[in-house]
PyMOL Python script that loads the backbone (N, CA, C, O; Angstrom):
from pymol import cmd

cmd.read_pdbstr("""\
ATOM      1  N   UNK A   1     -86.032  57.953  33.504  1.00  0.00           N
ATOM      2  CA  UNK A   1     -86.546  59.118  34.194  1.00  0.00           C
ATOM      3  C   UNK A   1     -87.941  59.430  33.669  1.00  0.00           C
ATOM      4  O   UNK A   1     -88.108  59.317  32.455  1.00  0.00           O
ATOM      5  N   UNK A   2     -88.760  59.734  34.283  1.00  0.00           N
ATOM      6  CA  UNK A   2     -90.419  60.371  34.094  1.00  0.00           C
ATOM      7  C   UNK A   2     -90.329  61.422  33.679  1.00  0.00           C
ATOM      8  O   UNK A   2     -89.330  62.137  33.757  1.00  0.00           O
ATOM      9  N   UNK A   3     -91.448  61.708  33.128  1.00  0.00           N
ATOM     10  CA  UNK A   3     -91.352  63.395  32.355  1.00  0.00           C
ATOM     11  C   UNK A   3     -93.153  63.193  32.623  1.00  0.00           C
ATOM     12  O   UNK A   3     -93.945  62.349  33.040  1.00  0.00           O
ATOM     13  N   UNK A   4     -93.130  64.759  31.999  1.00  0.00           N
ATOM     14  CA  UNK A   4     -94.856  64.864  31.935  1.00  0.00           C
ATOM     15  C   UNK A   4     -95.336  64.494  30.685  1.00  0.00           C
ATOM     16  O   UNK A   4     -96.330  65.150  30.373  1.00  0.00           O
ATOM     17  N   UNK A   5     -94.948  63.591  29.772  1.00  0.00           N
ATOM     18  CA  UNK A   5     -95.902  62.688  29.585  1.00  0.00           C
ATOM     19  C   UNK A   5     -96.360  60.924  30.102  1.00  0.00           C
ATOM     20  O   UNK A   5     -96.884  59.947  29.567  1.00  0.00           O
ATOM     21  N   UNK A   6     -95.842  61.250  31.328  1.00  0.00           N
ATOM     22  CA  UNK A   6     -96.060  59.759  31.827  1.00  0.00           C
ATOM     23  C   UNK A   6     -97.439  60.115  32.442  1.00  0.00           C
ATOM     24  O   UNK A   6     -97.929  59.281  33.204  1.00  0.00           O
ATOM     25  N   UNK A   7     -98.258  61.498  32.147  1.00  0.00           N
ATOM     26  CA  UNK A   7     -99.610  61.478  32.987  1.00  0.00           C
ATOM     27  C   UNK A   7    -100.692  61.543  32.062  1.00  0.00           C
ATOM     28  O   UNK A   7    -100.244  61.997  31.009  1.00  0.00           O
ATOM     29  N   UNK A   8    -101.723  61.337  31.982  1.00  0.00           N
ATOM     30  CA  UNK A   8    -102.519  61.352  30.467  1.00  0.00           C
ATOM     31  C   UNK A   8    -103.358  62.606  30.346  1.00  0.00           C
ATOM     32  O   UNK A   8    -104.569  62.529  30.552  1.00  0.00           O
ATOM     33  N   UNK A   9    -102.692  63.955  29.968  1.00  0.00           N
ATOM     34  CA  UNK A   9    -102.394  65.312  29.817  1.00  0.00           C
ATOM     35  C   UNK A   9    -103.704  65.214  29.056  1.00  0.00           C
ATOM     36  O   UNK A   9    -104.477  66.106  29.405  1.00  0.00           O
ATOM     37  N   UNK A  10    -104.166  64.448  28.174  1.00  0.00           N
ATOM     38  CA  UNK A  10    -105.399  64.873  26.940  1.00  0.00           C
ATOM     39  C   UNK A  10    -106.522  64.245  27.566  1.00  0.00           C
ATOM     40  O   UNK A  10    -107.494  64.081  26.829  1.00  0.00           O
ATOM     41  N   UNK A  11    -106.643  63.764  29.022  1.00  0.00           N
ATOM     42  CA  UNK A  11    -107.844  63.578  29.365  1.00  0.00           C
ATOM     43  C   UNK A  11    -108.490  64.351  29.644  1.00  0.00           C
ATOM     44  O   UNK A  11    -107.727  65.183  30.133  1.00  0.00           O
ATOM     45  N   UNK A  12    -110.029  64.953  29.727  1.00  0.00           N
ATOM     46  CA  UNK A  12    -110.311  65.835  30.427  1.00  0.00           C
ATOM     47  C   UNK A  12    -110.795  65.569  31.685  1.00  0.00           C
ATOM     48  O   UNK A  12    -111.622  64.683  31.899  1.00  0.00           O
ATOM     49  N   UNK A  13    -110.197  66.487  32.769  1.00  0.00           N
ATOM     50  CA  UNK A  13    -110.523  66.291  34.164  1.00  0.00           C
ATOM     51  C   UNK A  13    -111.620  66.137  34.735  1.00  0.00           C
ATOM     52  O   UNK A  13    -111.500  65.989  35.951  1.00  0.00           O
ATOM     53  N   UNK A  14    -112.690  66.110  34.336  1.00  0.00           N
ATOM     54  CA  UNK A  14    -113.983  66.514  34.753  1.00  0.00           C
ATOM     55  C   UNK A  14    -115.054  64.755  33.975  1.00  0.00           C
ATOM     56  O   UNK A  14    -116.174  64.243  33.990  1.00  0.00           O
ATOM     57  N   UNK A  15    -113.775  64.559  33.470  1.00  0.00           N
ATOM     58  CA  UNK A  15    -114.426  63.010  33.441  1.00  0.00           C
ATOM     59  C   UNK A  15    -113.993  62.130  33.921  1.00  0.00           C
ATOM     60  O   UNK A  15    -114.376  61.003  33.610  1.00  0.00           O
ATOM     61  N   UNK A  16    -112.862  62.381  35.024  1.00  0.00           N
ATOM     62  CA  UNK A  16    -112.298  61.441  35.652  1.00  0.00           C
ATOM     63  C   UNK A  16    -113.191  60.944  37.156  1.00  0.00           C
ATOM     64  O   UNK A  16    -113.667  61.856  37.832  1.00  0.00           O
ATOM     65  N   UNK A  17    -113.307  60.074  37.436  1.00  0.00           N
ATOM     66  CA  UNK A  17    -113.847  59.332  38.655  1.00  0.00           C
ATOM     67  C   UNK A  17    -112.729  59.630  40.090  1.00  0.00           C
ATOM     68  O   UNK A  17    -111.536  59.762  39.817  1.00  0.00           O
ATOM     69  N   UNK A  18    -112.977  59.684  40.942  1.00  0.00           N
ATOM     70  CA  UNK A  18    -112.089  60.212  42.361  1.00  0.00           C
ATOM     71  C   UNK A  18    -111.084  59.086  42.202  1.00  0.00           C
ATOM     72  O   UNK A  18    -110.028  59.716  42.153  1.00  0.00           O
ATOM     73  N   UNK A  19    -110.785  57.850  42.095  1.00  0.00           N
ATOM     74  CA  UNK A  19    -109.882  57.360  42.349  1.00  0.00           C
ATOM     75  C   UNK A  19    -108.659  57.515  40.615  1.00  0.00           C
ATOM     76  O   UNK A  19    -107.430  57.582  40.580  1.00  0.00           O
ATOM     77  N   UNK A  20    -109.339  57.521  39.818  1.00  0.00           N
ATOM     78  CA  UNK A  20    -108.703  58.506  38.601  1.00  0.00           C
ATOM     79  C   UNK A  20    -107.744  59.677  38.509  1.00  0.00           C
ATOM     80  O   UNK A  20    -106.634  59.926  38.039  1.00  0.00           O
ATOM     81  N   UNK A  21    -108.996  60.447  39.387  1.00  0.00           N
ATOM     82  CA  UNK A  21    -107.966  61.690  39.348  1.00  0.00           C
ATOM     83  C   UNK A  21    -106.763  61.860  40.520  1.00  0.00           C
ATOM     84  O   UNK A  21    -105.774  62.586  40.419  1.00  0.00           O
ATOM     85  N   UNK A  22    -107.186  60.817  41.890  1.00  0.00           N
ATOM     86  CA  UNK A  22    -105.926  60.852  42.465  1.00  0.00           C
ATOM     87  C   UNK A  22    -104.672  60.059  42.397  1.00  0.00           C
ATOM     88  O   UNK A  22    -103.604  60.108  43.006  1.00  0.00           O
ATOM     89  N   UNK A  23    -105.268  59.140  41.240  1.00  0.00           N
ATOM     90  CA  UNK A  23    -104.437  58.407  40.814  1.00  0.00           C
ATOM     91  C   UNK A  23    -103.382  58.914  40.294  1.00  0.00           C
ATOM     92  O   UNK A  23    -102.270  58.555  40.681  1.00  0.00           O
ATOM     93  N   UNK A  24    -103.543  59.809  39.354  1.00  0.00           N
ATOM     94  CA  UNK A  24    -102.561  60.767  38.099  1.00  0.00           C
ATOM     95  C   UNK A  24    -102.784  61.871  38.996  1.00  0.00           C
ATOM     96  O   UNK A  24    -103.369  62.631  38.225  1.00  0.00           O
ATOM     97  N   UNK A  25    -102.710  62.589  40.285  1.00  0.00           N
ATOM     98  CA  UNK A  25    -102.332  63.550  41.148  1.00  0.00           C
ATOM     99  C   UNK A  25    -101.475  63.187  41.300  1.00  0.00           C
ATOM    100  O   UNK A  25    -100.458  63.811  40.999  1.00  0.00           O
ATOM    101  N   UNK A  26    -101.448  61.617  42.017  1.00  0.00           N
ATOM    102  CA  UNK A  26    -100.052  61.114  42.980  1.00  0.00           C
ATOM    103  C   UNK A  26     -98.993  60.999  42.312  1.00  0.00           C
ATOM    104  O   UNK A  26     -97.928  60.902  42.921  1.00  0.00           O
ATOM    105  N   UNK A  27     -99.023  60.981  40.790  1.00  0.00           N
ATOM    106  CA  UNK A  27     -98.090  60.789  39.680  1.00  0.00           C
ATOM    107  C   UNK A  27     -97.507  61.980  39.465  1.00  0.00           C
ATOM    108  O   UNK A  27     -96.301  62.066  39.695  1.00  0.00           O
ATOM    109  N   UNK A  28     -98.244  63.150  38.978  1.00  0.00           N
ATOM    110  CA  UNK A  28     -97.826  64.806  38.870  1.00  0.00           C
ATOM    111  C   UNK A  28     -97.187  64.766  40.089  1.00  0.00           C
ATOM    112  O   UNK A  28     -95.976  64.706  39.878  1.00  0.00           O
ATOM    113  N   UNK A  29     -97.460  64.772  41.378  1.00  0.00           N
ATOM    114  CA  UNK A  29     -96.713  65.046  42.808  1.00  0.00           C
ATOM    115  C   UNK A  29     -95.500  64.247  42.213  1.00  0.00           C
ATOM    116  O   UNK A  29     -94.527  64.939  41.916  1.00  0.00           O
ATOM    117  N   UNK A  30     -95.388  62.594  41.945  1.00  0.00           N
ATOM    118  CA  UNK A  30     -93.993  62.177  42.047  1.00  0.00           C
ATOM    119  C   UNK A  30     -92.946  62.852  40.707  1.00  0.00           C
ATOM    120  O   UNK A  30     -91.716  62.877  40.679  1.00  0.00           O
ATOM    121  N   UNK A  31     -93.706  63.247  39.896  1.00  0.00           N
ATOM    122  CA  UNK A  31     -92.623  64.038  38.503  1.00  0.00           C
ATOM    123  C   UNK A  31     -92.046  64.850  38.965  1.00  0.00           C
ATOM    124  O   UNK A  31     -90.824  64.903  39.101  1.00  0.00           O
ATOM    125  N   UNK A  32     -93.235  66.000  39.439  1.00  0.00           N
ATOM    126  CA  UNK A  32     -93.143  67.038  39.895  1.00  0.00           C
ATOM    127  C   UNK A  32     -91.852  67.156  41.179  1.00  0.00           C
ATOM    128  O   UNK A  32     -91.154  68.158  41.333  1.00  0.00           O
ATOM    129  N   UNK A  33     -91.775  66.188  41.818  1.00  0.00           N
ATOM    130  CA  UNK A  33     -90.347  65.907  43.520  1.00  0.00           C
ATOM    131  C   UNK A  33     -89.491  65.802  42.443  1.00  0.00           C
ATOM    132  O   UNK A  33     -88.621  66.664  42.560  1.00  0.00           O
ATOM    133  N   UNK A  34     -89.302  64.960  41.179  1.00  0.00           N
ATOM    134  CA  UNK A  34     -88.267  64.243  40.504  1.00  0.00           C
ATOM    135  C   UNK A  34     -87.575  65.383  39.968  1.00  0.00           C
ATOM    136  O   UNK A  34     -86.403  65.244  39.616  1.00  0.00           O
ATOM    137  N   UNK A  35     -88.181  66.547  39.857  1.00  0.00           N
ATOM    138  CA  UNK A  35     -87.507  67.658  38.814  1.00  0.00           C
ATOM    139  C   UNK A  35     -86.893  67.047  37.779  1.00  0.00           C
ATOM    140  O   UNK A  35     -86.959  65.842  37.539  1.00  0.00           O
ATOM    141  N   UNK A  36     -86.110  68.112  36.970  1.00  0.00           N
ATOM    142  CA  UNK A  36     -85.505  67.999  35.591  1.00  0.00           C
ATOM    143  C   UNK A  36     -86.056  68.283  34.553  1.00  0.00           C
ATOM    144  O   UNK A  36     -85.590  68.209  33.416  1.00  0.00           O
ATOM    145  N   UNK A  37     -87.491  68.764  35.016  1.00  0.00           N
ATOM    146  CA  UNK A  37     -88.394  69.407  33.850  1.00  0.00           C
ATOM    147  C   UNK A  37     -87.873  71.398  33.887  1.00  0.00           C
ATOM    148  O   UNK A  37     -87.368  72.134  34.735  1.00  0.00           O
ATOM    149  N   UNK A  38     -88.398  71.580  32.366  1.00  0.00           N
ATOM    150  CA  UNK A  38     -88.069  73.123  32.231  1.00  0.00           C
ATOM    151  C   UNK A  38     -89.813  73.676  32.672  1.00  0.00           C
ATOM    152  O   UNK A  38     -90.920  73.136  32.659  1.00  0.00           O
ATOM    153  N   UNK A  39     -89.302  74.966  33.020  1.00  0.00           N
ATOM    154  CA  UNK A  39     -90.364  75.890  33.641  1.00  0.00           C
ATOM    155  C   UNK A  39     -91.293  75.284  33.158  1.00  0.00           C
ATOM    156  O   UNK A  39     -91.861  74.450  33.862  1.00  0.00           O
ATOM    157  N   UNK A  40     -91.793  75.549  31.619  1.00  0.00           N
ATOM    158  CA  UNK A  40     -93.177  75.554  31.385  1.00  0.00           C
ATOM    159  C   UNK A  40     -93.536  74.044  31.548  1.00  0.00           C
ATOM    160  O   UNK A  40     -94.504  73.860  32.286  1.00  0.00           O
ATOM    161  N   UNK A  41     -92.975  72.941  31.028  1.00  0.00           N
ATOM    162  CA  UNK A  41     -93.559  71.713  31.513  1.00  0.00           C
ATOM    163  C   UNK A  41     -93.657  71.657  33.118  1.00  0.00           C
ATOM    164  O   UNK A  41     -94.366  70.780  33.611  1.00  0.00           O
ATOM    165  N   UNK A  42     -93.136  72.342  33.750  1.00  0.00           N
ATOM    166  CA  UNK A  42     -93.279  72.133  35.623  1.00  0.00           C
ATOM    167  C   UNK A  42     -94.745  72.850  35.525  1.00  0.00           C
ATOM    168  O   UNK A  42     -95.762  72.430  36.077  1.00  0.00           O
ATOM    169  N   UNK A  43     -94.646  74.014  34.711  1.00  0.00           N
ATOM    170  CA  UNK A  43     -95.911  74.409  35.372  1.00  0.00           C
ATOM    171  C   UNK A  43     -97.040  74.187  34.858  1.00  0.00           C
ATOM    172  O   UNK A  43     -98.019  74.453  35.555  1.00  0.00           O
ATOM    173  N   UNK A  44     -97.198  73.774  33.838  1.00  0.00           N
ATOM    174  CA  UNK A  44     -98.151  72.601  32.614  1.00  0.00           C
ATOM    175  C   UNK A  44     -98.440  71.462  33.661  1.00  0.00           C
ATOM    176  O   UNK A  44     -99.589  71.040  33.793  1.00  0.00           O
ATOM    177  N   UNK A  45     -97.565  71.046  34.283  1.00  0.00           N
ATOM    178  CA  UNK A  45     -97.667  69.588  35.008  1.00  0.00           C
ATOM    179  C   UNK A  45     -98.724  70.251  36.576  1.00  0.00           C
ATOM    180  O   UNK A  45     -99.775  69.810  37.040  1.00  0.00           O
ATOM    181  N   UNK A  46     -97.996  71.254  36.945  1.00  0.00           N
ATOM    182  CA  UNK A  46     -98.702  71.793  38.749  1.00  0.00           C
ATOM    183  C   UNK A  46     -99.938  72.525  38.208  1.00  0.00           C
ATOM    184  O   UNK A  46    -100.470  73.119  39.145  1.00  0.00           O
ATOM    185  N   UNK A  47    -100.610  72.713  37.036  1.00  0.00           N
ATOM    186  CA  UNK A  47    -102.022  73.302  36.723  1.00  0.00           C
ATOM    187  C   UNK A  47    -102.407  72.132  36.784  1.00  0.00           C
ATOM    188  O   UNK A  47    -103.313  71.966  37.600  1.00  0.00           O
ATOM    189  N   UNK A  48    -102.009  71.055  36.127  1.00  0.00           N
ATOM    190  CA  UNK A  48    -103.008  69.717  35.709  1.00  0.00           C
ATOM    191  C   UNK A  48    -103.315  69.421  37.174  1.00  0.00           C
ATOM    192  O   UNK A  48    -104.478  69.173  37.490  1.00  0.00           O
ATOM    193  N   UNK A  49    -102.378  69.431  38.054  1.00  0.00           N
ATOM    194  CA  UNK A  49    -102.326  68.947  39.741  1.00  0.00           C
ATOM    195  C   UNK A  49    -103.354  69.358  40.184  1.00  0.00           C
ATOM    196  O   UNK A  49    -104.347  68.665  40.405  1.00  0.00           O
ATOM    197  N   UNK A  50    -103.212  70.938  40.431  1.00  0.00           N
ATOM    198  CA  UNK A  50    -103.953  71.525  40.872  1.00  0.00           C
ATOM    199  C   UNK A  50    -105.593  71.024  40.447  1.00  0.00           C
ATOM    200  O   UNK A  50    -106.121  70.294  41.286  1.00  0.00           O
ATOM    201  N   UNK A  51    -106.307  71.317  39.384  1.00  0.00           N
ATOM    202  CA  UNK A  51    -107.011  70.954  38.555  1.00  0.00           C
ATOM    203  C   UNK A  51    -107.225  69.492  39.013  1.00  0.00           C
ATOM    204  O   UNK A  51    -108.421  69.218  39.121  1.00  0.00           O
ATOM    205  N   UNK A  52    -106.599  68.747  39.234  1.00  0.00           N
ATOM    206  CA  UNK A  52    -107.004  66.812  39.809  1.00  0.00           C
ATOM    207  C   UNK A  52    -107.013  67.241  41.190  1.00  0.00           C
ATOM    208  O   UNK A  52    -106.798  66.302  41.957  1.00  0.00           O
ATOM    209  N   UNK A  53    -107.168  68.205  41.676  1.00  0.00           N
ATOM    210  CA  UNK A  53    -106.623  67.986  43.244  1.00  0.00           C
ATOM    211  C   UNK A  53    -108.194  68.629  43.350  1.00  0.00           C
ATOM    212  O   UNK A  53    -109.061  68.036  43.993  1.00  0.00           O
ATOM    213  N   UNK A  54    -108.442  69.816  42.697  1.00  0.00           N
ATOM    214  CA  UNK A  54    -110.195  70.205  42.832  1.00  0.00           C
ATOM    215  C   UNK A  54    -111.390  69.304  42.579  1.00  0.00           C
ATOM    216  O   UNK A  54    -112.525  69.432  43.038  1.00  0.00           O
ATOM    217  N   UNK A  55    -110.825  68.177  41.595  1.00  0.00           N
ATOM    218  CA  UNK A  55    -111.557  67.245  41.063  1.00  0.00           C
ATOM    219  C   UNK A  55    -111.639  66.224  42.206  1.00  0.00           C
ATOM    220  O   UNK A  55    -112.632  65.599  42.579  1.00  0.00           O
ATOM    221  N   UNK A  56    -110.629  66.195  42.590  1.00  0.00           N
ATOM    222  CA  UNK A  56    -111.135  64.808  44.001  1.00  0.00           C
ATOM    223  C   UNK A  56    -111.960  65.814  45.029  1.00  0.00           C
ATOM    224  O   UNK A  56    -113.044  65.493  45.516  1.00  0.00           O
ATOM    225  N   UNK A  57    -111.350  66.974  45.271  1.00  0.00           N
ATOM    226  CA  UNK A  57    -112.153  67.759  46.333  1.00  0.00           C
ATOM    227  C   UNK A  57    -113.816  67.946  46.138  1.00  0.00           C
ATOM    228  O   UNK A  57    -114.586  68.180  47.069  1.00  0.00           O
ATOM    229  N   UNK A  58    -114.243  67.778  44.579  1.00  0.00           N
ATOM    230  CA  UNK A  58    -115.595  67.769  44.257  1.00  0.00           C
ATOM    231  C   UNK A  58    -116.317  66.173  45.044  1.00  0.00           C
ATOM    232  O   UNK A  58    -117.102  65.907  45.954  1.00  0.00           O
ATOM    233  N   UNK A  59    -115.576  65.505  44.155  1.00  0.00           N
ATOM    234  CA  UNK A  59    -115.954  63.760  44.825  1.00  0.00           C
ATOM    235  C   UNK A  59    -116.290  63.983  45.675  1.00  0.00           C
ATOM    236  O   UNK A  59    -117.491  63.947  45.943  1.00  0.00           O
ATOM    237  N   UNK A  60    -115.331  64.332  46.531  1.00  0.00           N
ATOM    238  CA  UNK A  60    -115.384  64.144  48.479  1.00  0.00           C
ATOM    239  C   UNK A  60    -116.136  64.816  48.920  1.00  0.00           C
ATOM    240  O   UNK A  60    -116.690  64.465  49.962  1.00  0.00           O
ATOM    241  N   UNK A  61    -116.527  66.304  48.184  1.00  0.00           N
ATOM    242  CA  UNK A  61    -117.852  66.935  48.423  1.00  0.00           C
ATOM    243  C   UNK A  61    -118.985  66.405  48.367  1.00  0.00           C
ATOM    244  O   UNK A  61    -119.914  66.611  49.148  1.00  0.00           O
ATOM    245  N   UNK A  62    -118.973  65.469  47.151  1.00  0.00           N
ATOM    246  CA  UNK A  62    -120.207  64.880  46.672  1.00  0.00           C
ATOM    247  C   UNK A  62    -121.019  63.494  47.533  1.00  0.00           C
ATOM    248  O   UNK A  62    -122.176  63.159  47.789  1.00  0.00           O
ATOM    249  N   UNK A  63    -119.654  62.978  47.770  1.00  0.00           N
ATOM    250  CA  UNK A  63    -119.263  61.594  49.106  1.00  0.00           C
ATOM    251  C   UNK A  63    -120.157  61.914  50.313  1.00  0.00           C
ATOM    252  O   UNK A  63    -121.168  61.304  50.663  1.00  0.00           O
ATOM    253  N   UNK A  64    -119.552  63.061  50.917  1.00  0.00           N
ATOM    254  CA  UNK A  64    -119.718  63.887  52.467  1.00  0.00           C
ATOM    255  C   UNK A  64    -121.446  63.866  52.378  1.00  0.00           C
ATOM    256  O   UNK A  64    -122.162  63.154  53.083  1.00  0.00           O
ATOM    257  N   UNK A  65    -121.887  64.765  51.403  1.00  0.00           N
ATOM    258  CA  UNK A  65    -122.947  65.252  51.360  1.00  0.00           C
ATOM    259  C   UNK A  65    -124.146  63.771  51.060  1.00  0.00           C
ATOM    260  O   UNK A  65    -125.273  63.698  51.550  1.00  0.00           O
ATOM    261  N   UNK A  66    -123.762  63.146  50.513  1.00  0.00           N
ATOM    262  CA  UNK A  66    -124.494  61.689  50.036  1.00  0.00           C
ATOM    263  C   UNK A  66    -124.543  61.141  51.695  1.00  0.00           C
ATOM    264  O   UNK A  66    -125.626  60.905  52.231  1.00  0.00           O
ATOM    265  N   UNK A  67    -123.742  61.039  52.140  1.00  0.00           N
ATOM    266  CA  UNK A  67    -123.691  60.127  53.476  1.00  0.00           C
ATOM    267  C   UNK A  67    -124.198  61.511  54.810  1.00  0.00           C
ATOM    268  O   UNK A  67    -124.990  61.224  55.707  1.00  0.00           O
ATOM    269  N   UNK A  68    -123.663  62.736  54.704  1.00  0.00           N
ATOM    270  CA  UNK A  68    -124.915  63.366  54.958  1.00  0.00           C
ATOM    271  C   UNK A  68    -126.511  63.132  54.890  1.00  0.00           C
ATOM    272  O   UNK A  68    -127.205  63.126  55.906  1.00  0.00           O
ATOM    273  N   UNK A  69    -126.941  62.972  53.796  1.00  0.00           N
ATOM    274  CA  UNK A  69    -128.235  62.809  53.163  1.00  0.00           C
ATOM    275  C   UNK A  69    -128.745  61.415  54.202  1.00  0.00           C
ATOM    276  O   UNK A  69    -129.802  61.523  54.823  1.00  0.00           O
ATOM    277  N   UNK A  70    -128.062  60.374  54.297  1.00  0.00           N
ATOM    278  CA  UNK A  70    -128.365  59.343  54.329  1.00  0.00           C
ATOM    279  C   UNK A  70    -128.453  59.151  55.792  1.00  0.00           C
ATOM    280  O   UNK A  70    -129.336  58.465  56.306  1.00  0.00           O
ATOM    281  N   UNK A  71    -127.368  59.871  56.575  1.00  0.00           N
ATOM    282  CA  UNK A  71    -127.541  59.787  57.965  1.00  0.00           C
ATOM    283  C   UNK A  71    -129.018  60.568  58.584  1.00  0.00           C
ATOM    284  O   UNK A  71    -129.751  60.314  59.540  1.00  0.00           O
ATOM    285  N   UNK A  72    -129.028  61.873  57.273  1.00  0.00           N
ATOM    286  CA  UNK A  72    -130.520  62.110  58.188  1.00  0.00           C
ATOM    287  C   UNK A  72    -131.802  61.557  57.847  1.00  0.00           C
ATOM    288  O   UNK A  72    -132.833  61.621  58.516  1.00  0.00           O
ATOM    289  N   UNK A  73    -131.658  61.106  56.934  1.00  0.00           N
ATOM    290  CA  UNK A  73    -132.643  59.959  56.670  1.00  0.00           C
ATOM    291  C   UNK A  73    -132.727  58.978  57.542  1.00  0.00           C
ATOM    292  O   UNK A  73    -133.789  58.741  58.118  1.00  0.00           O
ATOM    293  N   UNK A  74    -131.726  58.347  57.735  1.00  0.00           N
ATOM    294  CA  UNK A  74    -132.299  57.169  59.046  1.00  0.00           C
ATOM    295  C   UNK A  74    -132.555  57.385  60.385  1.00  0.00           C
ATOM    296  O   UNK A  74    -132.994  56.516  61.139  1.00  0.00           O
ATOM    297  N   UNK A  75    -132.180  59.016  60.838  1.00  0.00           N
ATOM    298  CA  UNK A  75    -132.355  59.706  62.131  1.00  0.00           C
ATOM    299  C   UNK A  75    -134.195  60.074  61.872  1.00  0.00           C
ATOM    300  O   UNK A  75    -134.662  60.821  62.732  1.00  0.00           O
ATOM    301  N   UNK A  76    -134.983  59.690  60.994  1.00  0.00           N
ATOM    302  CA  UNK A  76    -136.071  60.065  60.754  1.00  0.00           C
ATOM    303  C   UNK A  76    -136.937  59.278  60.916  1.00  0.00           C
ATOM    304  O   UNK A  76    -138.106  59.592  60.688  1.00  0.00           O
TER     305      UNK A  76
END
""", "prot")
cmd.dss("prot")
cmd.show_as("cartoon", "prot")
cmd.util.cbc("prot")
cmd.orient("prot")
């Protein structure tokens, strides 16, 4: 059975790369369905989520806006 340390809890989020952090999202999501954790590790585990889930949402911000940039550049 998985627990929350099958996710690497001592990384910090903000140095993870987009396919990183949804990597160990998709992992918290599958612990997280698996239950059998007590309160505070569930909710130790759905902050870290949360927290990887803003971190890809930055990427994809960062993605959008790059290929933004680039489309109006060649419309020029």
């Amino acid at each position: 059975m998985s627990n929350a340390t099958d996710t690497d809890t001592d990384t910090d989020i903000n140095e993870l790369g987009y396919e990183a952090a949804r990597d160990e999202l998709v992992s918290v999501v599958k612990i997280l369905e698996q239950g059998g954790l007590d309160l505070d590790a569930s909710l130790s585990l759905w902050e870290r989520g949360e927290a990887l889930a803003k971190r890809c949402e930055e990427h994809l911000a960062g993605a959008r806006a790059r290929v933004e940039k680039a489309l109006a550049e060649a419309d020029e």
